[in-house]
C-alpha positions in Angstrom: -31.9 -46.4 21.2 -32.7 -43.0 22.8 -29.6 -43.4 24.9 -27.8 -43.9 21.4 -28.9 -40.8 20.4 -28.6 -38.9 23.1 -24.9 -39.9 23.2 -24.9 -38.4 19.3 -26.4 -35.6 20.0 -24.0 -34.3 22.9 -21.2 -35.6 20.7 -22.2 -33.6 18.0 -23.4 -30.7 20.1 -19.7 -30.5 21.5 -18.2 -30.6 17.8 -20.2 -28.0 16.7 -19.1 -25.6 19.5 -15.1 -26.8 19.6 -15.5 -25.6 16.1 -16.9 -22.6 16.2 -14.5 -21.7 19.3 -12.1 -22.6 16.5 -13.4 -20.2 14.1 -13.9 -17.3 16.5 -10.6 -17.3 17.5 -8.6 -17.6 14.0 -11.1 -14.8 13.3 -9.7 -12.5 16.3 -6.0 -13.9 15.6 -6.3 -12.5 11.9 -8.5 -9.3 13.0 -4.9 -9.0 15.2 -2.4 -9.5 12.3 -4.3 -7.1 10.7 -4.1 -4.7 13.3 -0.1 -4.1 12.6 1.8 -4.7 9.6 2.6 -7.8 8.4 6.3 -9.8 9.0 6.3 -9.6 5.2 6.9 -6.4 5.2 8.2 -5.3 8.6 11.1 -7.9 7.6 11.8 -7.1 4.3 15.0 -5.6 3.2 13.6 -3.0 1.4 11.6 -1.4 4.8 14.9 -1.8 6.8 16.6 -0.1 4.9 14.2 2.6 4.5 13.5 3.0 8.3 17.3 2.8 8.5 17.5 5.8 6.3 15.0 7.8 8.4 17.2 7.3 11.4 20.1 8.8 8.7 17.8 12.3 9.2 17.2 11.7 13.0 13.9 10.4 12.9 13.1 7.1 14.8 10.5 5.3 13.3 10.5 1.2 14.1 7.7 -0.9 12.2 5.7 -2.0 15.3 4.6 1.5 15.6 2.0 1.6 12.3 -0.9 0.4 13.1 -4.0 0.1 10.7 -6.1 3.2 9.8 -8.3 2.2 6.7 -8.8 -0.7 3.9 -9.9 0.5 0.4 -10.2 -1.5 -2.9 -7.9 -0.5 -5.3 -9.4 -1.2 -9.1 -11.6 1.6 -9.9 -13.3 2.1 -13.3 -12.8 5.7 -13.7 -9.3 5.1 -12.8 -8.2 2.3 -14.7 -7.8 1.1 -18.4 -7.5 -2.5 -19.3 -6.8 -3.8 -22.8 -5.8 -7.3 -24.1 -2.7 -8.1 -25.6 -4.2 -9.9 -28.0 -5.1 -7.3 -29.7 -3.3 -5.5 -32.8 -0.3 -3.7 -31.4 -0.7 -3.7 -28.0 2.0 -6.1 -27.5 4.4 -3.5 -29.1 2.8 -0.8 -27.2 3.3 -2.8 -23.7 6.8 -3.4 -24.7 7.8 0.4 -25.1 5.9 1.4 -22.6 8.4 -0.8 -20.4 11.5 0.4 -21.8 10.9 3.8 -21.8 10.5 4.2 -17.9 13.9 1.5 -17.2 16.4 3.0 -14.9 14.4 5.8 -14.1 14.3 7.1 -10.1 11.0 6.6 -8.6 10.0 3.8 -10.9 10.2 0.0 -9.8 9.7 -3.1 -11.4 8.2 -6.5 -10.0 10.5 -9.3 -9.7 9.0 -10.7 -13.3 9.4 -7.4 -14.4 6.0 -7.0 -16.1 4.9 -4.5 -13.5 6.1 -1.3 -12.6 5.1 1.7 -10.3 5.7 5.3 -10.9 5.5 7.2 -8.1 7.9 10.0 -9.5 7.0 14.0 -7.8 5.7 15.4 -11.5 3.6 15.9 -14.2 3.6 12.5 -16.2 1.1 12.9 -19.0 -2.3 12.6 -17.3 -0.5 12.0 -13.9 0.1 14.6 -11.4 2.9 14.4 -9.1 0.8 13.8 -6.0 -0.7 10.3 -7.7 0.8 7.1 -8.5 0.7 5.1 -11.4 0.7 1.8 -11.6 1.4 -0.7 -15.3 1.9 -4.4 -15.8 0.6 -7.2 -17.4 -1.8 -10.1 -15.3 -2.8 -13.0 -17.5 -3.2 -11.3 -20.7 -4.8 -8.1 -19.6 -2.7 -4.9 -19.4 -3.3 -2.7 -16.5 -3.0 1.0 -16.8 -4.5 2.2 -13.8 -3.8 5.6 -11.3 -3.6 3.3 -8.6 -2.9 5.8 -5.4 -3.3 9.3 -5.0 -2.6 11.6 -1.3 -3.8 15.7 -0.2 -1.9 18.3 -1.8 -2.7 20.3 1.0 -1.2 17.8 3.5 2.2 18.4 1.7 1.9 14.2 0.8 4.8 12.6 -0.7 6.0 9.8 -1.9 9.2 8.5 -0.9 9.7 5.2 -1.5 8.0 1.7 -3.4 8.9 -1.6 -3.6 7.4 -5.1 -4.4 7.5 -8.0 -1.8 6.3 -10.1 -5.0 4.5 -9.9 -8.3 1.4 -9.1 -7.0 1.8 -7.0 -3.8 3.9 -4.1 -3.2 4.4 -1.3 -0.4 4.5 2.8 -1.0 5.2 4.6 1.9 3.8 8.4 2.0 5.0 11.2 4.6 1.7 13.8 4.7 0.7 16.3 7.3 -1.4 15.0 10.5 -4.6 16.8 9.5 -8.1 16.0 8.1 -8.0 16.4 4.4 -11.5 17.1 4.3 -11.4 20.3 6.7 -11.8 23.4 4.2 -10.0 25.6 7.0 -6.7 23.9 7.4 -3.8 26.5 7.7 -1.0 26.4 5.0 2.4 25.0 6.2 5.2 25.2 4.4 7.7 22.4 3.3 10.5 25.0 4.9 8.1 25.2 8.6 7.7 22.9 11.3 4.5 20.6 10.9 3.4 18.1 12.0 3.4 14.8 9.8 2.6 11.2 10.1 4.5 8.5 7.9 1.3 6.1 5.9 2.4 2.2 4.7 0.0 1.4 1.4 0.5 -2.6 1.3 -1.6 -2.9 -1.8 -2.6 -6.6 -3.0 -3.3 -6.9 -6.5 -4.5 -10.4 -6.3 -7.2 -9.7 -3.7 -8.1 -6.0 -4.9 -7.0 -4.5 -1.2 -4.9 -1.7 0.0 -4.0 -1.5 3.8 -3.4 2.0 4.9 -0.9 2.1 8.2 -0.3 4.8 9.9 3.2 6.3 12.0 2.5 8.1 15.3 2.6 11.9 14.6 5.7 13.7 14.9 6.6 17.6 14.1 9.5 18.1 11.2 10.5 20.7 8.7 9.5 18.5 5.5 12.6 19.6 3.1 14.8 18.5 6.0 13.4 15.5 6.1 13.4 14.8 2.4 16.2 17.0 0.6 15.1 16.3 -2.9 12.0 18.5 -2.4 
């Protein structure tokens, strides 16, 4: 009988500890993946292409570079609105508010196209050009929320967007390497050299997360860099 049990016990004793080795090391393996960006993106078309570009304007910048700086949650009651279709007009309203931002530059739609994010350089209504806005439908809630914003005094910009599905998309932001919090930072013009770091926003609107990755620093005249400015 006590042999029984003492055969049990180790038994279980064993099980107990293969499984937590188990769990410590899928946490460390996703604490890793986390680390750098995702295949997801790294792979898609759309951040080939835009890395390709880069090296276009002589700057080399490969994805294995980024690596993670901060996590934030993304829904925030000051910033956001959200109404039900349901009620009286809204359905209408969502409607035109679609159409009247299609085929504009610096707006993309998800692949249902019920989502879209404007990250265009100026003053849309209460937007400023340095914040992003993003506008769907999940389920029958419309979304109207300022979803992103970056330092003015970092020279931040938005170059690119895209969605990798409905409900997670990517914004990439060039900004000056400094601390946005230090009072005391010099002026540097977009016509000066600076130095600049490129950020990655993966932002999952399922899970309320946005991943912040961050470029090594590297010194270039902004409006070179990005000729529209």
């Amino acid at each position: 009988m006590k042999r029984n049990f003492l055969v049990f016990f180790l038994t279980a004793l064993i099980f107990i500890f293969t499984a937590g080795i188990v769990y410590i090391n899928v946490m460390k393996q996703r604490a890793v993946d986390r680390s750098k960006l995702s295949e997801k993106v790294e792979l898609s078309g759309s951040f080939q292409r835009w890395i390709t570009n880069l090296k276009s304007r002589k700057l080399t910048i490969e994805g294995d570079e980024f690596r993670l700086k901060e996590e934030n949650e993304i829904y925030n009651t000051m910033w956001m609105k959200v109404t039900s279709i349901d009620e009286p007009g809204k359905k209408e309203e969502f409607e035109q508010t679609l159409a009247s931002v299609q085929n504009l530059k610096k707006v993309v739609f998800s692949p249902s196209k019920r989502e879209f994010v404007d990250f265009r350089p100026e003053i849309r209504g209460q937007y400023a050009p340095n914040q992003v806005h993003f506008y769907g439908l999940k389920d029958d809630k419309i979304i109207d929320a300022r979803i992103l914003d970056c330092s003015k005094s970092a020279n931040c910009y938005f170059d690119r967007a895209y969605f990798l599905d409905n409900s997670v998309f990517v914004i990439s932001e060039v900004s000056r390497n400094i601390d946005k919090r230090d009072p005391n930072v010099s002026a540097c013009g977009f016509d000066e050299t600076c130095t600049y770091t490129f950020k990655i926003h993966v932002v999952d609107l399922i899970n309320n997360s946005r991943l912040v990755y961050e470029s090594k620093p590297f010194d270039t005249i902004l409006s070179k860099l990005i000729p529209e400015l």
